[in-house]
C-alpha positions in Angstrom: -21.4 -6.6 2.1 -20.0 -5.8 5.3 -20.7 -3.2 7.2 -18.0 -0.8 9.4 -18.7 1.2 12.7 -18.2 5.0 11.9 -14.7 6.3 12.2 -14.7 10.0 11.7 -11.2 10.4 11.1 -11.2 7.7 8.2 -14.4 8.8 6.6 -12.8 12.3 6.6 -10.2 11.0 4.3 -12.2 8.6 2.5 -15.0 11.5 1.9 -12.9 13.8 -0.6 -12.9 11.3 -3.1 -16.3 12.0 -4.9 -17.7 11.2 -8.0 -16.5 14.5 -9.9 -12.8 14.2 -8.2 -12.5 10.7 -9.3 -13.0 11.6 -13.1 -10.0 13.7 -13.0 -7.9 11.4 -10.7 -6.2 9.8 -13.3 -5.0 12.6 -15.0 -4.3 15.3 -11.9 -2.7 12.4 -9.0 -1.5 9.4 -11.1 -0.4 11.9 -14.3 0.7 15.2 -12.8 0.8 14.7 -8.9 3.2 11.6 -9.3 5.5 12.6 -12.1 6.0 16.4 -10.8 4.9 16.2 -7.1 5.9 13.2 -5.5 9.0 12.5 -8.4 7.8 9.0 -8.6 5.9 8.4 -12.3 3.1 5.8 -12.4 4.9 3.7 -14.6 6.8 2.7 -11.8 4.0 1.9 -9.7 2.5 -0.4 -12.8 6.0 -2.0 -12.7 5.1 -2.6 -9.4 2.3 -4.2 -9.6 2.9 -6.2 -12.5 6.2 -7.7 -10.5 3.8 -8.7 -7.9 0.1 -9.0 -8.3 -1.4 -12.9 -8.2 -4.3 -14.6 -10.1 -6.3 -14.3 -6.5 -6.2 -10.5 -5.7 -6.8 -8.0 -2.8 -7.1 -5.0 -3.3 -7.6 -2.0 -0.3 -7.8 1.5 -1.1 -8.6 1.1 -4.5 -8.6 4.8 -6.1 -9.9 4.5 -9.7 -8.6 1.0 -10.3 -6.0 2.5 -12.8 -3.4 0.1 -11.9 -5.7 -2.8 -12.1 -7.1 -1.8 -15.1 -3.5 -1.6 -16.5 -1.6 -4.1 -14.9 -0.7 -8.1 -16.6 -3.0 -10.2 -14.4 -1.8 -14.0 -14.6 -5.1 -15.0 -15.6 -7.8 -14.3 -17.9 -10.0 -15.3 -15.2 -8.7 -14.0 -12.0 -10.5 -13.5 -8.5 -10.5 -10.2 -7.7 -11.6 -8.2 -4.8 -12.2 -4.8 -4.1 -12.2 -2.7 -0.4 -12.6 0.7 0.3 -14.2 2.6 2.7 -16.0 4.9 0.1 -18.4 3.5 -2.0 -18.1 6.3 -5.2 -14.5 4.9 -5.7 -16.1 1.1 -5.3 -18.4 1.8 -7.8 -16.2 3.4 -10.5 -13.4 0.4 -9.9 -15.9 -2.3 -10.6 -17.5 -0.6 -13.7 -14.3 -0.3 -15.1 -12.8 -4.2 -14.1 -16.4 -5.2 -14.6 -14.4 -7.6 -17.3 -12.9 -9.9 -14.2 -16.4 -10.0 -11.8 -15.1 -8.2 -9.2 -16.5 -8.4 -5.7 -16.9 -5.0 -3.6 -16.4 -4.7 -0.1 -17.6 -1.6 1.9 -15.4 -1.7 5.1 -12.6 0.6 7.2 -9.0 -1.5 7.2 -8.3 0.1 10.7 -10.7 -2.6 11.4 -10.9 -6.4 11.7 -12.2 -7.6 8.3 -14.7 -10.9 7.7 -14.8 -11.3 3.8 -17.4 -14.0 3.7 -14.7 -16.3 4.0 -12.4 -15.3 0.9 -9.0 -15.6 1.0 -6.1 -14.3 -1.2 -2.5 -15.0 -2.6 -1.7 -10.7 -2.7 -2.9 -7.8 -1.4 -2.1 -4.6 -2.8 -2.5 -1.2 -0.6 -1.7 1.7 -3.7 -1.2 5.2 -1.9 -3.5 4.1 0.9 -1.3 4.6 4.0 -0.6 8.0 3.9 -4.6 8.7 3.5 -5.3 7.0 7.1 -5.6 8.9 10.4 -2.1 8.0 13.3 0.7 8.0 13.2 2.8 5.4 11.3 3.1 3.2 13.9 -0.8 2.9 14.4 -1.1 2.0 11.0 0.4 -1.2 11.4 -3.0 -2.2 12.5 -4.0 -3.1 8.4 -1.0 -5.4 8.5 -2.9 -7.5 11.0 -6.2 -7.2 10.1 -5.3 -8.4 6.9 -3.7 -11.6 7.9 -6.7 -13.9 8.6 -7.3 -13.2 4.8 -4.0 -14.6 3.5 -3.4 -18.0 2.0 0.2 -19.2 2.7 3.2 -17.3 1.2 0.8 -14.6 0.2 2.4 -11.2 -0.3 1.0 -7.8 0.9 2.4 -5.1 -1.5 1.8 -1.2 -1.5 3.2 2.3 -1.7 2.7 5.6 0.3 4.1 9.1 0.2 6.3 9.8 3.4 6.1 13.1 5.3 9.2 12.9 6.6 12.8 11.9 5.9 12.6 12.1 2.2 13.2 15.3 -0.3 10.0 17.3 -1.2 10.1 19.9 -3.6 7.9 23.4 -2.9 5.0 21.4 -4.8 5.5 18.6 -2.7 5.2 20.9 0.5 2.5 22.6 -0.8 0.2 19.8 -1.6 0.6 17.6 1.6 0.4 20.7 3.6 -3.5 21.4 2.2 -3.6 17.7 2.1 -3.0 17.3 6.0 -5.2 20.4 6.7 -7.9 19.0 5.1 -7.8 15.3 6.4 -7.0 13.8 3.2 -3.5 13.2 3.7 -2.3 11.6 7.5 1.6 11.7 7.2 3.2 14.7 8.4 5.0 12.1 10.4 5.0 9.2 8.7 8.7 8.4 7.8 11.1 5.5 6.3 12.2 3.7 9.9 8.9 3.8 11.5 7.8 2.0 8.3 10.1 -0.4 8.3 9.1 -0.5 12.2 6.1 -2.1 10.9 6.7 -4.0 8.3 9.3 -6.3 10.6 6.6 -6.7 13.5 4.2 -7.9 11.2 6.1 -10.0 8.5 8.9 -12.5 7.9 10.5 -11.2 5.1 10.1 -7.3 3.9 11.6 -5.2 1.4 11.3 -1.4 0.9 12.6 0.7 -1.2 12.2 4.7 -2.2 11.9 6.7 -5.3 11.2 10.2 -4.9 8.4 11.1 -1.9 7.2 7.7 -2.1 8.4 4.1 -0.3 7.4 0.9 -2.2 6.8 -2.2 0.6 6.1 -5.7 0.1 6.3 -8.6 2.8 5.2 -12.0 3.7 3.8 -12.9 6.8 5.5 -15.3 9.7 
């Protein structure tokens, strides 16, 4: 498993997610947060990744492993990896895809990655943006670590709550305002063009779209 230098300002956001706030994830982030929060139900996120998930799967910031759980794999026997920097939400998304074999990875995206050689035909990165310290524009950092995992015409697909630039209701402004105190969220200025800033430096083709508080991406890389 590999191992990551400290970070403090990515284990401070990684940290919140314990095993007691994981077993109500589901029902207070993906149930409530997203339907009367952010205005973007998780249904649409499935959608999401069901449109592009592959049989040979990254995933980075992997929550609860709802969507995973959820989505249509295109195999009954796909390869499936986990990374996250905090081993609680590691352990509950294996025990819950323990049906596909996955294989966990303890390791910071902000750094370069060395999965024992693995490669991948999609990465997904659900809600994991907005949870990492910088500004937008630092972030694009996990689009290049990420590439010397990626078999050819690979895509890299995700979704993040933006701080700025889209409407937030008082619940909205509420939440991300705690959020951002605490170190949980890190987008009070993360917004639409810087975004889309990164996503053309790093790929060849991009799309990116908005519903509600939160921006849907996916790209290929040159």
């Amino acid at each position: 498993m590999q191992r990551h230098k400290p970070d403090p300002q990515a284990e401070a956001g990684a940290a919140v997610y314990s095993k007691s706030v994981l077993s109500i994830y589901d029902l207070f982030v993906l149930g409530f947060s997203n339907r009367f929060a952010w205005k973007c139900p998780s249904q649409h996120i499935l959608d999401f990744y069901n449109e592009h998930i592959s049989a040979n799967h990254l995933d980075v910031g992997v929550g609860t492993g709802y969507f995973l759980d959820k989505c249509t794999l295109p195999s009954s026997d796909p390869t499936l990896a986990l990374l996250d920097l905090n081993p609680n939400s590691l352990h509950v998304t294996a025990q819950r895809l323990r049906r596909y074999r996955p294989t966990a990875y303890t390791a910071n995206i902000l750094e370069p990655l060395q999965l024992e050689g693995q490669t991948f035909d999609s990465v997904g990165m659900n809600y994991l943006l907005h949870c990492l310290p910088g500004t937008m524009i630092d972030k694009g950092v996990v689009f290049e670590n990420l590439k010397p995992l990626l078999n050819a015409n690979a895509v890299v697909f995700g979704s993040t709550i933006l701080g700025q630039g889209v409407p937030h209701t008082f619940l909205a402004r509420r939440l991300m305002r705690i959020y951002n105190s605490k170190g949980i969220f890190g987008n009070r200025e993360d917004n639409l063009p810087h975004l889309e800033h990164i996503l053309r430096d790093h790929f060849s083709s991009y799309a990116v779209r908005v519903e509600g508080c939160v921006a849907f991406f996916v790209g290929r890389y040159r």
